[in-house]
C-alpha positions, 0 to 999 in steps of 0.5 A, a space after each residue: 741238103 743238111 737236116 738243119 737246113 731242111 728244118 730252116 726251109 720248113 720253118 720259113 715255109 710256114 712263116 712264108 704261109 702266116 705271112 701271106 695269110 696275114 697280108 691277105 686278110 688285111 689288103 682291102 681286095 677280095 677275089 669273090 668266085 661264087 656264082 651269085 657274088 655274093 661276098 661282093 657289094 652291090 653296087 646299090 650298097 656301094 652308091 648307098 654308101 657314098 651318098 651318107 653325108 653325116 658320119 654313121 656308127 655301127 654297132 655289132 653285138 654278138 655274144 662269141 664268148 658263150 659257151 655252147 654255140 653252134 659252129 654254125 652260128 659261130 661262122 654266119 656271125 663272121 660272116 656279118 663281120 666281114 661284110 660290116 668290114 666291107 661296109 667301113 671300107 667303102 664308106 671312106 670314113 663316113 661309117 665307123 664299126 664297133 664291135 661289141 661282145 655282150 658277156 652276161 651281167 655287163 655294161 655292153 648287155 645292158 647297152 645292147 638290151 637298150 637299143 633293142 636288141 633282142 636276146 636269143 636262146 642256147 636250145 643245147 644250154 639254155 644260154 642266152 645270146 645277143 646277136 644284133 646290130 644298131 645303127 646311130 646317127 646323130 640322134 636317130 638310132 634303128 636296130 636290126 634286133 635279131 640277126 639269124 643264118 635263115 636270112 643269111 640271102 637277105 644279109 646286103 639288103 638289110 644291112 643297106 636298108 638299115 644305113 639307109 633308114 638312120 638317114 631318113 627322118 621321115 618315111 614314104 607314105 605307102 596307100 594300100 588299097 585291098 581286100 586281102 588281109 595282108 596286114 591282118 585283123 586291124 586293132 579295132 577287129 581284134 578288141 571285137 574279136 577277143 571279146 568274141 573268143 576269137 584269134 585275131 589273124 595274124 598280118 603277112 610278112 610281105 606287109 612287116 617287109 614294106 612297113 620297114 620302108 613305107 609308112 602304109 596308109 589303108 584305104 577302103 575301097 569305099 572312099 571318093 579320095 586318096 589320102 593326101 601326100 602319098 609317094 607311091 600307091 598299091 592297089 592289091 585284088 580291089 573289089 568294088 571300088 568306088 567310081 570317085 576312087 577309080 577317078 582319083 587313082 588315075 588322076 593320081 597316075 596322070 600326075 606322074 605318081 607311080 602305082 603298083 596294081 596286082 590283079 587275080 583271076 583265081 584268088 586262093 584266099 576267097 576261093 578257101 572261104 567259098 561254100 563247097 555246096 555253091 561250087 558243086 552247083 556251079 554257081 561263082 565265087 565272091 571276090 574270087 577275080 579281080 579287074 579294074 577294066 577301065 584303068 587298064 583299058 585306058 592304058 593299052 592293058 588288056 586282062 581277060 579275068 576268066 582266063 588263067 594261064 598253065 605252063 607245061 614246062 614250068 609246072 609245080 610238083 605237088 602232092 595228090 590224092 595217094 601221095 603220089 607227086 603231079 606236076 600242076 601246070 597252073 601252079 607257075 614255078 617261073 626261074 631266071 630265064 622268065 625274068 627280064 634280065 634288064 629290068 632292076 625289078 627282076 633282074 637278080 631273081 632266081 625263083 618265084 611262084 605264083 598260082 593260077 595267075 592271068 595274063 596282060 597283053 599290050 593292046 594294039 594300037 596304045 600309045 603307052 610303052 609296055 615291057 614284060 618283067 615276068 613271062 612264062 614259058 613257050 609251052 603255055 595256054 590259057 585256060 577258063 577259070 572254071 575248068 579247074 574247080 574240080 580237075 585234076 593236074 593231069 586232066 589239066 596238062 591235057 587240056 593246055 594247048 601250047 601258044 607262046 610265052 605269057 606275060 604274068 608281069 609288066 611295066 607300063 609307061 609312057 603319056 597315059 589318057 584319062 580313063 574318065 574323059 567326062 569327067 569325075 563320076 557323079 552321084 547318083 542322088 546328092 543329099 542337098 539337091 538345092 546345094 548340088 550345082 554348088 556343093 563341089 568345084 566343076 573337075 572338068 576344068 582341074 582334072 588331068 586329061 593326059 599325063 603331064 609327066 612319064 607315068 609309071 604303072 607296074 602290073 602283076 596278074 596274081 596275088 596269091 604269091 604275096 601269101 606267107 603260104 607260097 613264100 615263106 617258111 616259118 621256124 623256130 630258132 633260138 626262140 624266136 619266130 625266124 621266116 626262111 624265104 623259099 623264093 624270091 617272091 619277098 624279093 620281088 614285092 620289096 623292088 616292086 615298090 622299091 623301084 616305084 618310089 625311087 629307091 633304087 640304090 637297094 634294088 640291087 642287093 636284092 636275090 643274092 646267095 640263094 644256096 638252094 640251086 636248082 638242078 636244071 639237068 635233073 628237071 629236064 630228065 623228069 619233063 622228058 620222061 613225063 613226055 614219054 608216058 604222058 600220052 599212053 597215060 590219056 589214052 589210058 584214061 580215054 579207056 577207063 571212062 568208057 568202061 565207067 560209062 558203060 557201067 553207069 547205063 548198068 546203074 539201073 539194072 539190078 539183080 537179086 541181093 541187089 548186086 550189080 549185073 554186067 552182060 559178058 561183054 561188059 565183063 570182058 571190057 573190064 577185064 581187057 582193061 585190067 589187063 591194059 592197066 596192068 602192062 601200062 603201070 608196069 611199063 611206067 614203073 620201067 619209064 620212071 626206073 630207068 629216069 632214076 638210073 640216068 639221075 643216079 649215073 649223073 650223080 656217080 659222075 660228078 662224085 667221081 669228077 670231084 673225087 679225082 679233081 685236086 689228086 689229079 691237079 696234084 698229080 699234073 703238077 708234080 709230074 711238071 715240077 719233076 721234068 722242070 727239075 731235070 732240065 
């Protein structure tokens, strides 16, 4: 071939790639390879998106022309872009997008700073961004403020849940009864506390997640009522709830209110306020358990609030007294596998923690339906909620005796019978005896006594995992307060209630990018090589607190300079088990050393794979296209 022919085929070549580059981007088809699809719409965001009935606008604000912007930050605002794009083109003309750059000291930063979008700061320049997205809808208007890569998991659902919200003109009306601060110290308690010199407490992003959908509406556990016009009701570690309250939350479920209820047998929060000297001399807790027997018992629920559930194989790492790492069996580190896969509730969680948790079993008999959506592994027990005051994670693994998968959540439903078949409760002594046969209407007659309609009850033995502590991850970015999930338990609480109230169009957009991806081959490795030497550890143990009990018959034996005195055998056990001890930590040292080495073998083989893969596929396809040529 002529040189000027070479460079002919090179140039149309080049062409040939800009070209299809081109068409690529334009054709409205993506091939989405990820493992969690998450360039993907879900089919949520899809029925949400045919539903809108009035045309929506969507307006992007992202400062791209400043200067000194991480590259990225510059790629997640491409990334928002293009799944708006997406967005366009599912809603068949029923969404239009406007893309909108803010450059300082204009009419479009003016506009944005209107619709509350909130500016973010440069830390390498001190610069000052806007990056946010409006949603207008006639003359209802809601804003995403602050959009940042921390949330980059949540991008679909918040996207969705923001189309969704210009639609409604009124939200769902959300009862939350609970003796946990979730949505922290109230407006009246924080005036007492600052005048007080006191830090009013902060609330907990779960509940700023649910006020983004419901209206929440507090309810004290004193109350005889429920407030009127309620959607769904949470009751959240109730502690002394009143009978007349009890008696209106099951006639709430019997007319076919959906109710979520999340009980604790061991709650971190009063457990943290509890007198350590009251612990030492075993007297209980305050508040610690929660139970609502009644309820639950009329359900086909049985709940054992003394018992708590540990889980060898899905133990949580923590770190101990020395720094050294323990896995702790009833810190319940649950993924994929505990989750049922066909529930919209859990089917598209990845990970969820939660601590000292209890356990629900389906009562023989009931004629309700019950189905696990949360369940721990085969090698779980339960143990009494006092054993754990002041044991240590391994003591604990010893004590687990394996007896099957545990239910820690459930969805139960079905035609439910009263918990109150006489009646509402009375009072014990009303304030007008002359006027108490006619100061209220006879319940018996109006009371529900079944389910006029299918009831629905979503249970979860835990409450901790609604805690900032065990979900979240706060930052600063650019400024502002950013909350990076480290699970899916935000997830979870959002589809509990979600479900309940009817929205399900945005359950499943829920749990989508996660890239932090366990490694479940380098798990296993650690769980086995925990098995190894778990037991030459316990005995071990069994060897040292024979020894200490030997010396503690010593105790009163002193000699002079009141030093202690052991006979030679004493002295003897002791140095016998120095000895033990020794050859044991080294023989771990060797379990643990040659667990690194199958880790760092596992690692060189997957380096060298990805290092030999495209040069190899080359090589492959070279090799074919030179045979090919000489045929």
């Amino acid at each position: 071939m002529k040189p000027s022919g070479k460079i002919l085929a090179i140039a149309l070549l080049f062409i040939g790639l800009v070209l299809v580059n081109f068409l690529a981007s334009s054709l409205p088809v993506r091939l989405d390879t990820t493992a969690e699809r998450i360039y993907t719409l879900s089919p949520g965001t899809q029925a949400l998106l045919g539903k809108i009935e009035e045309p929506v606008v969507l307006d992007f604000y992202f400062t791209k022309s400043a200067t000194g912007l991480p590259i990225a930050y510059k790629n997640y605002a491409t990334r928002v872009e293009e799944m708006l794009r997406q967005y366009a083109r599912a809603s068949r003309g029923k969404l239009t997008l406007n893309i909108i750059d803010p450059r300082p000291d204009t009419p479009e930063e003016e506009k944005a700073t209107a619709a509350g979008i909130q500016p973010q700061l440069i830390p390498t320049t001190g610069e000052q961004i806007q990056f946010g997205l409006v949603a207008i809808q006639a003359d209802q208007q809601k804003t995403l403020a602050a959009l940042n890569p921390q949330r980059e998991q949540f991008l679909e659902y918040d996207l969705s849940q923001l189309v969704y919200s210009v639609q409604q003109i009124d939200k769902r009306k959300l009862g939350l009864l609970t003796s946990l601060p979730l949505q922290g110290t109230s407006a009246q308690e924080a005036q007492m506390m600052m005048m007080m010199r006191q830090q009013p407490k902060p609330g907990q992003f779960v509940a700023t997640e649910w006020e983004k959908t419901f209206e929440i509406i507090r309810i004290e556990p004193g109350a005889t009522e429920l407030p009127p016009g309620l959607d769904v009701l949470a009751v959240i570690h109730p502690q002394d709830v009143a009978p007349k309250l009890q008696f209106a939350i099951d006639q709430f479920i019997l007319r076919g209110k959906p109710v979520f209820l999340a009980v604790d047998p061991a709650s971190q929060h009063f457990k943290r306020q509890a007198n350590p000297q009251q612990q030492m001399m075993g007297a209980p807790t305050p508040n610690v358990a929660s139970d609502l027997p009644a309820l639950l018992t009329a359900y086909g629920v049985t709940y054992d609030p003394q018992k708590i559930v540990g889980d060898l194989e899905n133990a949580t790492q923590v770190q101990i007294q020395g720094g050294q790492i323990a896995r702790y069996p009833v810190w319940l580190n649950l993924r994929r596998a505990n989750f049922s896969s066909t529930s919209a509730t859990t089917g598209q969680l990845n990970s969820t923690i939660f601590i000292e948790s209890g356990a629900f079993i389906a009562t023989a008999g009931a004629t309700t339906t019950f189905t696990p959506l949360i369940q721990s592994s085969a090698s779980s027990g339960e143990l009494a909620a006092m054993t754990l005051q002041f044991a240590q994670p391994d003591a604990i693994a010893r004590q687990i005796i394996p007896s099957g998968k545990k239910t820690v959540a459930a969805l139960v439903t079905g035609k439910f019978k009263t918990a109150f078949p006489a009646g509402a409760p009375k009072d014990d002594k009303p304030a007008d005896p002359a006027a108490a046969p006619n100061s209220q209407p006879s319940t018996l007659n109006s009371q529900l006594t079944s389910s006029t309609t299918t009831s629905t009850l979503l249970i979860i033995a835990d409450t901790d995992w609604l805690f900032d502590d065990y979900s979240i991850r706060k930052m600063n970015f650019f400024g502002q307060t950013a909350a990076e999930p480290i699970n899916d338990n935000l997830a979870l609480a959002a589809n509990s209630l979600e479900f309940l109230s009817g929205s399900s169009d945005l359950i499943s957009i829920r749990g989508k990018g996660n890239s932090l991806r366990p490694f479940e081959v380098v798990r296993t490795l650690e769980i086995n090589a925990n098995q190894k030497y778990q037991e030459k550890l316990s005995e071990l143990e069994t060897r040292l607190q024979s020894v200490q009990q030997k010396l503690s018959e010593l105790q009163g034996k002193k000699g002079e300079a009141n030093r202690l005195v052991a006979s030679p055998e004493v002295t003897k056990a002791i140095a016998d088990f120095q000895k033990q001890q020794a050859a044991m930590s080294g023989e771990r040292r060797q379990i643990r050393r040659a667990l690194r080495e199958d880790i760092d073998q596992l690692e060189n083989r997957l380096l060298i794979l990805n290092l030999l893969a495209a040069p190899g596929l080359i090589g492959i396809f070279g090799l074919w296209f030179a045979r090919s040529r000489k045929k």
